[in-house]
N, C-alpha and C positions, 0 to 999 in steps of 0.2 A: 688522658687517662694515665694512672701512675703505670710506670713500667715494672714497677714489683707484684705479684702477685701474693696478696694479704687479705686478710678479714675484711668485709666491707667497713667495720666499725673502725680500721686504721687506712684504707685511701687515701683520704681528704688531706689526714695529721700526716698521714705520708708524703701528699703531694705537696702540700705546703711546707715541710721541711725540707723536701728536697731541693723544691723548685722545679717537679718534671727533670730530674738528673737523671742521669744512666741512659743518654741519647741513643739510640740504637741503631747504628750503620749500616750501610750497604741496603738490602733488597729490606730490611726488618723496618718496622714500623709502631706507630704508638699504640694504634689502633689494632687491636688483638683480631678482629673479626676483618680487616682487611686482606692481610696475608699468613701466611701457615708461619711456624716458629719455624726462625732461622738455627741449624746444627751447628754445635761445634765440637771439636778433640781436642783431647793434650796428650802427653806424653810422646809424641813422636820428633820430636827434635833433639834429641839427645844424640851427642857426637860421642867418637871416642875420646876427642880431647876432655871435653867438661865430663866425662864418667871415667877418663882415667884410674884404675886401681892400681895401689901400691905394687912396687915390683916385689915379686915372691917365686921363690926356686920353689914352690908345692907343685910337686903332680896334680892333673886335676881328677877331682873326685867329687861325688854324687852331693848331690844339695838338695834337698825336697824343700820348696818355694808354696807356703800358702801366705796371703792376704783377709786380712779383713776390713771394714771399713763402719763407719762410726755413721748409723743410722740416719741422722739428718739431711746428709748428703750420699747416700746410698745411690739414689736412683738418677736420673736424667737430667735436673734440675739443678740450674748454677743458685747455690747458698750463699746469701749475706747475712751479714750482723751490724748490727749496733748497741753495744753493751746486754740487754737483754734480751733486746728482742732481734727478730730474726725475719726473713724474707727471700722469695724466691726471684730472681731478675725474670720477668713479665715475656712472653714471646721466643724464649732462648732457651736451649736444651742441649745436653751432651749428644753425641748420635748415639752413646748406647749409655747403660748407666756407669756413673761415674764409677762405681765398683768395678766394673769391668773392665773399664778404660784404664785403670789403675793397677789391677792384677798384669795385664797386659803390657804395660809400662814398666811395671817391675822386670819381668822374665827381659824385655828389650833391652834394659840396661843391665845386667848380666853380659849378655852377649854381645853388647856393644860395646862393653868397657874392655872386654877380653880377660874375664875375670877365671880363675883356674877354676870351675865348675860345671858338672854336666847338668844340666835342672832337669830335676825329675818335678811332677805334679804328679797329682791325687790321680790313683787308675795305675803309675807307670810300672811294670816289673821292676822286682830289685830293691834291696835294700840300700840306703844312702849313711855317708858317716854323718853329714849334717844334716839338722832340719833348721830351718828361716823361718818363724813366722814374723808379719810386719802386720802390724796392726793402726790401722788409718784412723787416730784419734780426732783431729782435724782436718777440714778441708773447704775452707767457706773465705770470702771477702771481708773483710773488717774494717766497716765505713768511720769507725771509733765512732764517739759523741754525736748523736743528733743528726746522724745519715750525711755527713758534711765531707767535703772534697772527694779523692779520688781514695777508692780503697785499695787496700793492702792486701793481698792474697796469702795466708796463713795454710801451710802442710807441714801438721803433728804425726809424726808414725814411729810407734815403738816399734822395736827390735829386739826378736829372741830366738839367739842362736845356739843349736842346743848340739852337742858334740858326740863322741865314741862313748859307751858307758863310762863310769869311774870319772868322767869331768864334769866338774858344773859350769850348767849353762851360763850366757853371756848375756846381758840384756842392753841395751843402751836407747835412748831416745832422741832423736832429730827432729828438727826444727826448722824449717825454712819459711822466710817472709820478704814479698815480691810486693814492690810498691804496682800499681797501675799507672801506665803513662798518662792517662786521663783518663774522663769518667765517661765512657764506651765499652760498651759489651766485646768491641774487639782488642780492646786494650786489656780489660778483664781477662775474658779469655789468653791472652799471650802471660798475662803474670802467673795465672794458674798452671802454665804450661811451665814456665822458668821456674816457679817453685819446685813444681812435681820434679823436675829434670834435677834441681839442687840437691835437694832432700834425697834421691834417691843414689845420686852421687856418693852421698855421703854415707850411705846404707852401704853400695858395695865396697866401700873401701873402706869402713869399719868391718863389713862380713869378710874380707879377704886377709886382713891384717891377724884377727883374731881367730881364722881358721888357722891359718898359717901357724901360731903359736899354739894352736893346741895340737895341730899334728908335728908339730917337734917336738912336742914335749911328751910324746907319748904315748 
């Protein structure tokens, strides 16, 4: 039985172009009705080395942190593609929705990187000088042409950091892409996690540089 979960009318063209790829390790199996879906997470392996932020003599000061995430892959369910079309990996689930695992990743690298910021979220008293929104444009595997080899795990998130009045905001967009070490839902899973981890790398230490230069500047 194909491991992606598709229309019935793509299976068969599924199973035959993959070959039954996307083996699935450990306790998981091919067989949907045999065993319950095996969980997984990302975002928790981020050190302080690889989220290192820029050194910066700022005080630290209020950041209000929301996220959003790009509808396809909102919810539980690991996203591939192949040029147009698209597919769920069969039996495999985030344990909460990927939005959520994602917001939570965010706030972690913040404070893991030891970045000059208090995070405030939605609810917290207090006015903040920045606000962060990160917006999750991509987040899905990219088996390229014809569902073939092992896929690339693809995390798009803009970035809009907005400052004290009288500045205009900053926007910037990142990009991180994580080959798979093979073509295994546990190998998937760890590229999605090194994406997330890169990409967001990259988020605080563009949000720290360019805070930086607007509270000197004024």
């Amino acid at each position: 039985m194909s491991p992606f979960r598709a229309p019935p009318v793509r299976i068969a063209s599924l199973m035959a172009a993959l070959g039954l790829a996307v083996t699935l390790g450990g306790c998981v199996t091919l067989f949907p009705k045999s065993k319950p879906a095996q969980l997984y997470r990302f975002g928790e392996g981020m050190t302080a080395q690889t989220l290192a932020s820029p050194a910066s003599a700022m005080a630290p000061v209020g950041l209000h942190l929301s996220t959003g995430f790009t509808r396809a892959a909102e919810g539980d369910r690991l996203l591939t593609v192949s040029d147009s079309q698209t597919a769920y990996i069969a039996q495999s689930r985030w344990v909460a929705p990927a939005s959520v695992l994602f917001d939570e990743a965010a706030a972690r690298a913040f404070e893991t990187a030891g970045a000059p910021f208090h995070l405030l979220r939605r609810g917290d008293v207090g006015m903040a000088p920045f606000t962060l929104r990160l917006d999750v444009e991509t987040f899905e595997a990219d088996y390229g042409p014809a569902w073939s080899g092992s896929p690339t795990v693809v995390v798009r998130v803009r970035a809009l950091l907005t400052g004290p009045p009288g500045h205009a905001p900053a926007a910037q967009v990142f990009e991180s892409r994580q080959p798979a070490e093979e073509n295994r839902v546990g190998a998937i899973v760890r590229a999605y996690d090194a994406a997330t981890s890169q990409a967001l790398g990259q988020v605080v230490g563009w949000t720290t540089a360019e805070a930086a230069a607007l509270s000197s500047s004024g």
